[in-house]
LUMMAR-336714 format. One record per residue (C-alpha): x, y, z. Coordinates in nm, 4 decimals. Each point is the difference from the previous one (the first is absolute). Last residue first. Layout:
residues N
R;px;py;pz
R;X;Y;Z
...
end
This chain:
residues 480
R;px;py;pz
R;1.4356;11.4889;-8.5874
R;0.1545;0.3242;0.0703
R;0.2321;0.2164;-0.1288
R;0.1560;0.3730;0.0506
R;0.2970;0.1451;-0.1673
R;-0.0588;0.0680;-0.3644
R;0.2005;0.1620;-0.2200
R;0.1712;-0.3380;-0.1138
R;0.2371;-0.2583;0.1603
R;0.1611;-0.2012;-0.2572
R;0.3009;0.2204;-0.0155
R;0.2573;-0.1214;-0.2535
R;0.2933;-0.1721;0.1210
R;0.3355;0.1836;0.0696
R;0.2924;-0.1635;-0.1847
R;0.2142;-0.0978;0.2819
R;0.3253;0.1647;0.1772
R;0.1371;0.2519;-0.2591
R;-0.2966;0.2587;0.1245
R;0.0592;0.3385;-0.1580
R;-0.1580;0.2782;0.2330
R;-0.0586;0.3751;-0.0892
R;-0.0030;0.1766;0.3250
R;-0.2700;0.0437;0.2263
R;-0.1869;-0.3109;-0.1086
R;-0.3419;0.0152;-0.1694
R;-0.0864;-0.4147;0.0151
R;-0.3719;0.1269;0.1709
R;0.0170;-0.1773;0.3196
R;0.3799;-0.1116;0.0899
R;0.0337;0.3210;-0.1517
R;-0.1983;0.2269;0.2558
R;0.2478;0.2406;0.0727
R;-0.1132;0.2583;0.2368
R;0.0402;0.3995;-0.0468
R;-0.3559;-0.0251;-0.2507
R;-0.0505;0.3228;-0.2007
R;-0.3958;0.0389;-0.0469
R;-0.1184;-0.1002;0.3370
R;0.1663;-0.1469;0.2866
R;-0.1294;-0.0142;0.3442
R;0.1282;-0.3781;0.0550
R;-0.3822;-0.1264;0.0325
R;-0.0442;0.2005;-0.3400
R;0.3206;-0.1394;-0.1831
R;-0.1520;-0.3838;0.0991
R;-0.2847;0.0645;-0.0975
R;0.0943;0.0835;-0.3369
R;0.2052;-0.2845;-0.0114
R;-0.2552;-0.2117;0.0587
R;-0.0765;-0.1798;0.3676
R;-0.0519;-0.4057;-0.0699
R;-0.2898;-0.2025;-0.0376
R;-0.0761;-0.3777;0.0591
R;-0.2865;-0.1957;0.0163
R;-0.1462;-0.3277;0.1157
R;0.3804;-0.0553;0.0957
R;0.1555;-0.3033;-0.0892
R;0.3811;0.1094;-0.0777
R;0.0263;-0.0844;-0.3392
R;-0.3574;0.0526;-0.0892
R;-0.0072;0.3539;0.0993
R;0.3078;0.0594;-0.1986
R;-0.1392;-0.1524;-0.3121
R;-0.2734;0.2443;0.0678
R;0.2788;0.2913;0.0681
R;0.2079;-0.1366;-0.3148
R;0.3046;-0.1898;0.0500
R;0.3436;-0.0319;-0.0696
R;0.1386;0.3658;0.0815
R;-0.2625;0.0021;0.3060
R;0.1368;-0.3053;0.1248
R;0.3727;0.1536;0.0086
R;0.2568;-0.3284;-0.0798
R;0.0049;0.0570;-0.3615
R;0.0728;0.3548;0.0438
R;0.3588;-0.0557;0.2174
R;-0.0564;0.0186;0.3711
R;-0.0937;0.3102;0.1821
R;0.2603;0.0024;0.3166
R;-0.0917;0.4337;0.0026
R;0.4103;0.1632;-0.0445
R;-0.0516;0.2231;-0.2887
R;-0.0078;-0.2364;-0.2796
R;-0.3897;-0.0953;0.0417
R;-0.1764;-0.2784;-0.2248
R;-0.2624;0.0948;-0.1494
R;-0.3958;-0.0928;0.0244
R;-0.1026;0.0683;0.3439
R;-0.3590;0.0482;0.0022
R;-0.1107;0.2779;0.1506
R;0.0350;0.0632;0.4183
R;-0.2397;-0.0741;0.2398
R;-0.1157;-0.3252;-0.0960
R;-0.3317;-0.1173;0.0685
R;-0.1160;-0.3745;0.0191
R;-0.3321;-0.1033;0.0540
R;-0.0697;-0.3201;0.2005
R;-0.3026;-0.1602;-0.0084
R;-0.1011;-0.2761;0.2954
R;0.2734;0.0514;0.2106
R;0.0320;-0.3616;0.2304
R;0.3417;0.0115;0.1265
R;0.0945;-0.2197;-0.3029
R;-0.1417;0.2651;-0.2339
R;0.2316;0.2493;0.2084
R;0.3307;-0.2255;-0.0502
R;-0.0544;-0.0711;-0.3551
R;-0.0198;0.4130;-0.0218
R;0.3096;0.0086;0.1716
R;0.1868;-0.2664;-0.2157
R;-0.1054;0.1493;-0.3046
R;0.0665;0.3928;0.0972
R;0.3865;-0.1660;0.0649
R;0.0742;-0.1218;-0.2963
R;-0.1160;0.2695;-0.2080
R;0.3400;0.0837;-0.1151
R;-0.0534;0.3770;0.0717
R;-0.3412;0.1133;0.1524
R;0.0280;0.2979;0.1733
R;-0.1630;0.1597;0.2992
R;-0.2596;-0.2779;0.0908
R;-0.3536;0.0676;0.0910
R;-0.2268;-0.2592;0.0597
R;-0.3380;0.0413;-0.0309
R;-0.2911;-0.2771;0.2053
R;-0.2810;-0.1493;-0.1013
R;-0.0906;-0.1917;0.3357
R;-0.0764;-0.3695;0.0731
R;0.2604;-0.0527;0.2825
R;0.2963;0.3086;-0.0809
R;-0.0108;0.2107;0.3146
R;-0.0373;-0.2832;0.2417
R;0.2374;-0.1847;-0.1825
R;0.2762;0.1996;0.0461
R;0.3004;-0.0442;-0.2330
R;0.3380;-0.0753;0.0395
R;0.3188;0.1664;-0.1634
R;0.3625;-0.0112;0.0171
R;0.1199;-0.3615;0.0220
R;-0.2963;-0.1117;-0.2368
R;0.1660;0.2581;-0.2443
R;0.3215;-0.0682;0.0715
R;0.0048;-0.3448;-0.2046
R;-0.0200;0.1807;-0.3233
R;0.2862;0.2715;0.0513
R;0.2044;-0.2136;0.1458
R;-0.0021;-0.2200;-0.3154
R;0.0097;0.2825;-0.2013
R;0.3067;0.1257;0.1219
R;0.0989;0.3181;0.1489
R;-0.2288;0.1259;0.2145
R;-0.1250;0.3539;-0.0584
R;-0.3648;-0.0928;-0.0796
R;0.0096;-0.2066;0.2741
R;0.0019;0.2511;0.2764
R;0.2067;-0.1553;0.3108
R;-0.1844;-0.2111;0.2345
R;-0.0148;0.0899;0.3504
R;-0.2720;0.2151;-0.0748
R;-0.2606;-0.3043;-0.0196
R;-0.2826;0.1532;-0.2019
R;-0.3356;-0.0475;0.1055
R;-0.2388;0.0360;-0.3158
R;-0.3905;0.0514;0.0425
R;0.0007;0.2941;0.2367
R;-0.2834;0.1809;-0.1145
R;-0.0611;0.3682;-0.2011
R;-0.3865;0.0734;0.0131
R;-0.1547;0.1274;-0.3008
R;-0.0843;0.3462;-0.0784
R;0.0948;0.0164;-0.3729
R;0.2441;0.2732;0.0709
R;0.1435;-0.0961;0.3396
R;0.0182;-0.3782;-0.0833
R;0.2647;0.1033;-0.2806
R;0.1624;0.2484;0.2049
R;0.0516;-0.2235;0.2663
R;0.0613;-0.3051;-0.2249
R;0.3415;0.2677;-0.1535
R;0.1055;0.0420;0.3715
R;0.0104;-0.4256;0.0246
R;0.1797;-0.0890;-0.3479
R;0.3517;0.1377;0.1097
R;-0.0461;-0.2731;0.2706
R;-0.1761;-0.2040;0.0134
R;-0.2406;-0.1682;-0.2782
R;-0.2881;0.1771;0.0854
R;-0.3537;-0.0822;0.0449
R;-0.3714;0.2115;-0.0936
R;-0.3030;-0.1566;0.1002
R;-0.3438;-0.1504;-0.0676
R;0.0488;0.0880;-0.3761
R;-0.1028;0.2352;-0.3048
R;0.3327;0.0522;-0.1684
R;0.0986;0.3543;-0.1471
R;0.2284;0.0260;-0.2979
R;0.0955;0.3725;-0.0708
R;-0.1471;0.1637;0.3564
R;0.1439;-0.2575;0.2218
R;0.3709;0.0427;-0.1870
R;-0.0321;0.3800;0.0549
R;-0.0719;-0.0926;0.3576
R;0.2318;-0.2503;0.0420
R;0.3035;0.2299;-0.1697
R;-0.1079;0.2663;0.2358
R;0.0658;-0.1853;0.2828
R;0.3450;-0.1406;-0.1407
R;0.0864;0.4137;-0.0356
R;-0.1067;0.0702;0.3362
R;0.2030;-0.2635;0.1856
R;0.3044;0.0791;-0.2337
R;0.0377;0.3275;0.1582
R;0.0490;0.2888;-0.3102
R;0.3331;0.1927;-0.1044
R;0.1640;-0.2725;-0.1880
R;0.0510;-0.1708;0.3090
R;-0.1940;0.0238;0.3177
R;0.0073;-0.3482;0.1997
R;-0.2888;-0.1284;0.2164
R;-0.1173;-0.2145;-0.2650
R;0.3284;-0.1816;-0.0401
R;0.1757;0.0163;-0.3371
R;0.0242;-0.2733;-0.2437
R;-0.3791;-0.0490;-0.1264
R;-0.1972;0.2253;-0.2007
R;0.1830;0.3245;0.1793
R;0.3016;-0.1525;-0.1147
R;-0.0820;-0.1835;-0.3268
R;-0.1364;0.3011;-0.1473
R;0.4215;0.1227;-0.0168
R;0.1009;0.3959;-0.0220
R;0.0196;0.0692;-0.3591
R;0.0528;0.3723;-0.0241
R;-0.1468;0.1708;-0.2942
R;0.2224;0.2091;-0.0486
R;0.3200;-0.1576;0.1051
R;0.2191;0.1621;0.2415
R;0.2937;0.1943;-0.0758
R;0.2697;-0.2389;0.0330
R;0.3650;0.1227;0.2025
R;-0.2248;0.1631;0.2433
R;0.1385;0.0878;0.3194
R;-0.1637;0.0972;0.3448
R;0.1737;0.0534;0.3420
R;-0.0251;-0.1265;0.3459
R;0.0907;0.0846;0.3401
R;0.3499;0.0954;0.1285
R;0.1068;-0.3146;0.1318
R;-0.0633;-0.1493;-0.3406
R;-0.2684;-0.1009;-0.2234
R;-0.0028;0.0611;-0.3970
R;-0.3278;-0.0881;-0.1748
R;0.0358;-0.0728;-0.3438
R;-0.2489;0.0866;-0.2410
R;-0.1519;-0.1572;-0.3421
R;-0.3667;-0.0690;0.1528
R;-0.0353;0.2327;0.3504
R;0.1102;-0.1728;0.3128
R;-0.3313;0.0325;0.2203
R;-0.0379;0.2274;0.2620
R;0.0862;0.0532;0.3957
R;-0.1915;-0.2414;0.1750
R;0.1352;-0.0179;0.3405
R;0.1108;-0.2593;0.1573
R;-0.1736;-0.2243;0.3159
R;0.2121;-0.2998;-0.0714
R;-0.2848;-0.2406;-0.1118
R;-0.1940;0.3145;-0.2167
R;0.2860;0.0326;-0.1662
R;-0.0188;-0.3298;-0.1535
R;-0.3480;0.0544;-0.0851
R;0.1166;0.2906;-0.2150
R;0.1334;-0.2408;-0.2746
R;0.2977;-0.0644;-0.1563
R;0.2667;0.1631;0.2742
R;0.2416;0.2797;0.0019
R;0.0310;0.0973;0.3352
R;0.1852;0.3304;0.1598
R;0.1725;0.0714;0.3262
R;-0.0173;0.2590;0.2503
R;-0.3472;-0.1440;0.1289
R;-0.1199;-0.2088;-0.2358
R;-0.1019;0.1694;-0.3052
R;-0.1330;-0.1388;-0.3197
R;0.0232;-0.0700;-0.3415
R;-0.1812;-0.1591;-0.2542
R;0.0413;-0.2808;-0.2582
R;-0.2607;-0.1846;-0.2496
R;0.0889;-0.1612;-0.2753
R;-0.0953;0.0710;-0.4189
R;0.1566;0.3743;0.0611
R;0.0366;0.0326;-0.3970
R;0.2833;0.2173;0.0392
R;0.1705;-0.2688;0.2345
R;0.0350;0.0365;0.3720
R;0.3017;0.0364;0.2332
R;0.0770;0.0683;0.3626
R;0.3487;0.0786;0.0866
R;0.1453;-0.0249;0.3622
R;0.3171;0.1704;0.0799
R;0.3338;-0.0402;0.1273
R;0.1779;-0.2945;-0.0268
R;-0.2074;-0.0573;-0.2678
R;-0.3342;-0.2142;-0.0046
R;-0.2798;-0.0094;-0.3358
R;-0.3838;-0.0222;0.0765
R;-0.2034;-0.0803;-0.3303
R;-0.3086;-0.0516;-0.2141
R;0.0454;-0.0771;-0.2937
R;-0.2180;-0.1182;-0.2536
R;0.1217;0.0111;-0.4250
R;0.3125;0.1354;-0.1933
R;0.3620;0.0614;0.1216
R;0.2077;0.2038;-0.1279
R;-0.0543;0.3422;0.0418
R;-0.0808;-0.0769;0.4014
R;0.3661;-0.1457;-0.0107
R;0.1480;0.3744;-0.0707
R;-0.2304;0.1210;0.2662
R;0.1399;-0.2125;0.2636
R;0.3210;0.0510;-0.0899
R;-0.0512;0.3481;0.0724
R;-0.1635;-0.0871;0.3537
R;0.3554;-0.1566;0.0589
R;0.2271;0.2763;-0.0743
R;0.3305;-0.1013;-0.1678
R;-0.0846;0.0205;-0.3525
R;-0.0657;-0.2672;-0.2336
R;-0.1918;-0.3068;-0.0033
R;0.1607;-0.3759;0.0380
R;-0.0593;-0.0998;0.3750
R;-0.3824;0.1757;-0.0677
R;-0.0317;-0.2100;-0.2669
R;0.1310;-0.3388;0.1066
R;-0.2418;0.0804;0.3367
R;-0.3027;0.0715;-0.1809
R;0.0091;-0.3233;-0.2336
R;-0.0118;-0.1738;0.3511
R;-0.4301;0.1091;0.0243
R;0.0170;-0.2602;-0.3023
R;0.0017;-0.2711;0.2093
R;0.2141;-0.3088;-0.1269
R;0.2612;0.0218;0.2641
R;0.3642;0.0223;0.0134
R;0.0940;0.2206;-0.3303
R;0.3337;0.0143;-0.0981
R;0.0621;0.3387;-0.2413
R;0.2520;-0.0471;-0.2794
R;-0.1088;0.1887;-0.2811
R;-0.1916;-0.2723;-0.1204
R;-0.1503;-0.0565;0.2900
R;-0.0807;0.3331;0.0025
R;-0.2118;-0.0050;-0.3328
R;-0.1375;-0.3193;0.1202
R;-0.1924;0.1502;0.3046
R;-0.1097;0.3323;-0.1666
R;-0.1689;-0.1774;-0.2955
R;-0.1244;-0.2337;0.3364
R;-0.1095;0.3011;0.2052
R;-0.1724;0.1917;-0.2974
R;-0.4093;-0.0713;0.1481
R;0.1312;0.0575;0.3596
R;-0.1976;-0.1057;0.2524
R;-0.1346;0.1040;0.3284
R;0.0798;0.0640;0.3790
R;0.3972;0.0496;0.0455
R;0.2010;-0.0102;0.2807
R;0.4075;0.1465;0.0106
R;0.2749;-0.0043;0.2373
R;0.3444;0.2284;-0.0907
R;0.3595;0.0109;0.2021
R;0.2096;0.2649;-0.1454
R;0.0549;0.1978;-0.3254
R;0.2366;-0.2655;-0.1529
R;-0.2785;-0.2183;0.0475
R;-0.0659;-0.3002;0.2471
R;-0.3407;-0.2087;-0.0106
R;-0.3035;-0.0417;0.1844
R;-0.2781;-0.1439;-0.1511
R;-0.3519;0.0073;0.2640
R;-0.1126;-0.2375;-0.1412
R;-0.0659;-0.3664;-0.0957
R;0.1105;-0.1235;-0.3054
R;0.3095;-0.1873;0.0945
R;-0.2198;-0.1723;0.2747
R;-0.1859;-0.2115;-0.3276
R;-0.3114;-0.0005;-0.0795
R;-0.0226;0.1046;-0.3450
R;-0.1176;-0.2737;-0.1889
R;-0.3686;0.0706;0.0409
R;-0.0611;0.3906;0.0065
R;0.0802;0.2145;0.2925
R;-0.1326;0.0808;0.3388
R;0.2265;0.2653;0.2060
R;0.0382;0.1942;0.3426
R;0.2093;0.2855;0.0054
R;0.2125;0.1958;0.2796
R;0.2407;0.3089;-0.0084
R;0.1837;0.0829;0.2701
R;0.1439;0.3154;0.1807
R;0.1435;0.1272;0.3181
R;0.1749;-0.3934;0.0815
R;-0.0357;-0.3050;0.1366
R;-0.0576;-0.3085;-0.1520
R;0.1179;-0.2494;0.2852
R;-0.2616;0.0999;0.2285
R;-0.2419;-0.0703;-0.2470
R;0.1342;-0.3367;-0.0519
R;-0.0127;-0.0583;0.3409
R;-0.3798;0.1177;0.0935
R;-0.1404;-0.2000;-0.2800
R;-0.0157;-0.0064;-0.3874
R;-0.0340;-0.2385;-0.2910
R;-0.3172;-0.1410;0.1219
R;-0.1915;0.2882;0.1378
R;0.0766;0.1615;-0.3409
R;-0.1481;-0.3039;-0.2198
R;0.2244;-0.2379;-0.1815
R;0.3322;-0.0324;-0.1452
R;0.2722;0.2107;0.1470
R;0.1882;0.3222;0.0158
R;0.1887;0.1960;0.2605
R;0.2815;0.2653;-0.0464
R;0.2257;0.2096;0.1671
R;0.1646;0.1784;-0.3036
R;0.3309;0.2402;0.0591
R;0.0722;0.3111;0.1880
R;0.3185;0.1599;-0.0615
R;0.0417;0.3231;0.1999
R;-0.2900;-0.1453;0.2469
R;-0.3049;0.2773;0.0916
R;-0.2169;-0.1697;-0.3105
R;-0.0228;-0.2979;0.1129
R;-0.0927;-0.2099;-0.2823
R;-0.3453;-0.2211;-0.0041
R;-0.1149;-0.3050;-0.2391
R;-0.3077;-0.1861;0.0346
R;-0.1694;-0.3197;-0.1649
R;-0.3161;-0.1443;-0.1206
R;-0.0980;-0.3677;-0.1694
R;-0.3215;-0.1888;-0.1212
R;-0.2508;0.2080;0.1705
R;-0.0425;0.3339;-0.2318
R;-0.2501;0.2896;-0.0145
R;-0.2099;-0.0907;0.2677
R;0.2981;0.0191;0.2738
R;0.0341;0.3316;-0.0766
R;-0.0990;0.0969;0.3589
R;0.2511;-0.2720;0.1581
R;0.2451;0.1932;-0.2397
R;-0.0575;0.3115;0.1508
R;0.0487;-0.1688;0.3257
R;0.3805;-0.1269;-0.0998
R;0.0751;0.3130;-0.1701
R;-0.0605;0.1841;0.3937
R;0.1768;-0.2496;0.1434
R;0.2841;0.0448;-0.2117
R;-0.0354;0.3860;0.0057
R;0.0324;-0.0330;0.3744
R;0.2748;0.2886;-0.0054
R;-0.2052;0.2381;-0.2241
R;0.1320;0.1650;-0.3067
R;-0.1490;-0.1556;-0.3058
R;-0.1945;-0.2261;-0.0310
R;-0.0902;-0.1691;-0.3608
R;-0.3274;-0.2653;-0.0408
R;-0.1054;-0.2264;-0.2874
R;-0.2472;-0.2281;-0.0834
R;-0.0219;-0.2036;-0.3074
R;-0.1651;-0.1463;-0.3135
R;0.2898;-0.1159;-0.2088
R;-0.0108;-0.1548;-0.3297
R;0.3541;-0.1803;-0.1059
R;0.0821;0.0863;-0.3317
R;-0.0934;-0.1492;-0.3373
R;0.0251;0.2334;-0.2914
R;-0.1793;0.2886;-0.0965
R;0.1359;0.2194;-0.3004
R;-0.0449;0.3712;-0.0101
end
């Protein structure tokens, strides 16, 4: 398989199906998913009871209380919608990308959202140009759509299957027809998606929190390689793919991406990030005044870190929700300044103290040197980095915004050279190892931990830069 440039997509996705509020309903699910993508979101609903029921649709730039109010919603009626929320890669910003796509088909009216990335989309994308196809956005998730118009047979969930041959990578998805809802993951079941029950009708969603919001059900998890059909009559299974064995359900989303209150993969993200601190406290412990966290994926994983060396767990950073996540931000320059904009520290829990901080990731490294600048300005008098996740060496082509090698500190850098980087009076990170244990995994691991080890799913070809060498050794704690 060849990897080519595509737009990465880290995403949140919800499919109702059957309830006359189903707007309103894909609206709050998307408040929920919120965290998974602020720079645009949209919804799409058919009513199902017309003869010929078309698209009533609503996207737009921005967060969800931004792009929606009382009048759209009322506008975008209908028995089912599907909903998404969206961050993408620099360049891609554009309102052509954003989704829900809706499109007409000689089987009817059909909406589709997508969370995750194809690795084949643009071999796919050029073949069909080729052959004719006009594409409108630069999005790979629109690949789907020239597929499904162009596979045979004149049953929809069919087509489905005969695209799910084709197309290589993450995806997660909730496909609309004028009469039923289809939920959709690949083999490798990289993103999350469950299913739940509201009432008489059914939800498709990314993440369990969003259930929680609109008092659903839990049902069960779409398995890797099926497809979920919903109609009036209830639901039934297909799989076109047999799943993978081993699956490769993402580390970055109990790491980072999902919301600790969420269940995915089987486990509540809360737990996992608690065990991650703990494992993390017992592989490079700090002896300091007090344990801090850089908020918020980093703030279950300080509890479990305190917990198990017995240190107290302070307030030291205040972060201004209001702010969106910079990590997902588009461009660097945002990226930089919204650190100040996000986060504040204490000084009463910082003056003269040794202090550990414990971040979930560290990416660029731009940020961890701005915080800890921030906290020796506040008056810290050692600070001791921890990081609960390994070093992130790879680049990910499953949807994760990991920039090319050359741009990952830990690709260019030793831990010690690390260390000095970022001005820490030491730094370790969580190994892979204890990573697998905090995520209950033992001798086959069902997560992919690429963007760690460089082991991808699927054999991966990179066209896009030679990949430097790593720099950064066995070794994963420093200090001066």
């Amino acid at each position: 398989m060849i990897f080519q440039k595509s737009l990465k997509e880290e995403c949140g996705i919800v499919g109702i199906y059957g309830d006359k509020q189903a707007a309103h309903y894909a609206y709050l699910c998307l408040y929920a998913l919120q965290h998974r993508g602020q720079e645009a979101c949209g919804i799409a609903s058919l009513n199902l009871e017309e003869d010929a029921p078309v698209f009533h649709t609503h996207k737009g730039m921005g967060l969800v209380n931004e792009c929606f109010n009382p009048d759209v919603l009322a506008r975008i009626t209908g028995t089912a919608s599907i909903g998404h929320v969206r961050y993408s890669t620099s360049g891609s910003k554009s309102e052509q990308n954003i989704q829900p796509f809706t499109f007409n088909s000689a089987l009817g009216p059909l909406g589709i959202a997508h969370n995750g990335n194809l690795t084949n989309a643009t071999e796919i994308r050029k073949r069909l140009e080729n052959e004719g196809s006009i594409f409108r956005s630069n999005v790979d998730s629109e690949v789907f759509i020239h597929l499904l118009a162009r596979s045979p047979g004149s049953d929809i969930s069919k087509r489905i299957a005969h695209v799910m041959t084709q197309v290589e990578g993450a995806y997660s998805l909730v496909i609309l027809s004028k009469n039923k809802l289809y939920a959709v993951r690949d083999p490798f079941g990289f993103r999350p998606l469950v299913i739940g029950k509201l009432k008489d009708a059914y939800v498709a969603v990314s993440e369990t929190c969003a259930l929680d919001l609109i008092d659903a059900k839990f049902v069960r998890e779409v398995e890797p390689g099926e497809m979920v059909e919903i109609d009036l009559q209830g639901i039934k299974s297909h799989f076109p793919l047999q799943p993978k064995k081993p699956s490769a359900f993402c580390s970055f989303e109990p790491i980072y991406f999902a919301r600790p209150d969420s269940r995915i993969f089987g486990q509540e993200i809360y737990q996992l990030r608690q065990r991650m601190g703990i494992e993390l406290a017992k592989e490079s412990p700090a002896d300091v005044d007090a344990v801090i966290a850089v908020p918020d994926s980093g703030v279950p994983m300080a509890m479990g870190y305190g917990r198990e060396l017995g240190i107290p767990v302070e307030l030291g950073l205040v972060r201004n929700h209001y702010v969106g996540r910079t990590f997902i931000q588009p461009q660097q320059d945002i990226r930089d300044f919204g650190v100040k904009l996000k986060l504040n520290p204490v000084p009463s829990v910082l003056k003269d103290k040794r202090i550990a901080v414990i971040d979930d990731s560290i990416v660029r490294g731009t940020t961890s040197i701005k915080i800890l600048r921030m906290l020796r300005a506040a008056g810290a008098k050692e600070i001791h980095l921890r990081v609960g996740s390994p070093p992130i060496t790879h680049s990910c082509y499953y949807g994760v915004d990991t920039p090319h090698r050359e741009n990952l500190l830990a690709a260019q850098q030793s831990v010690v050279e690390m260390r000095e980087f970022l001005g820490a009076d030491s730094l370790g990170f969580l190994s892979i190892d204890g990573l697998k244990r905090a995520l209950g995994q033992k001798n086959e691991c069902s997560y992919c931990m690429a963007c760690f080890s460089g082991k991808y799913p699927e054999a991966i070809h990179s066209t896009i830069k030679p990949q430097p060498t790593d720099k950064n050794g066995p070794g994963l704690f420093a200090t001066a």
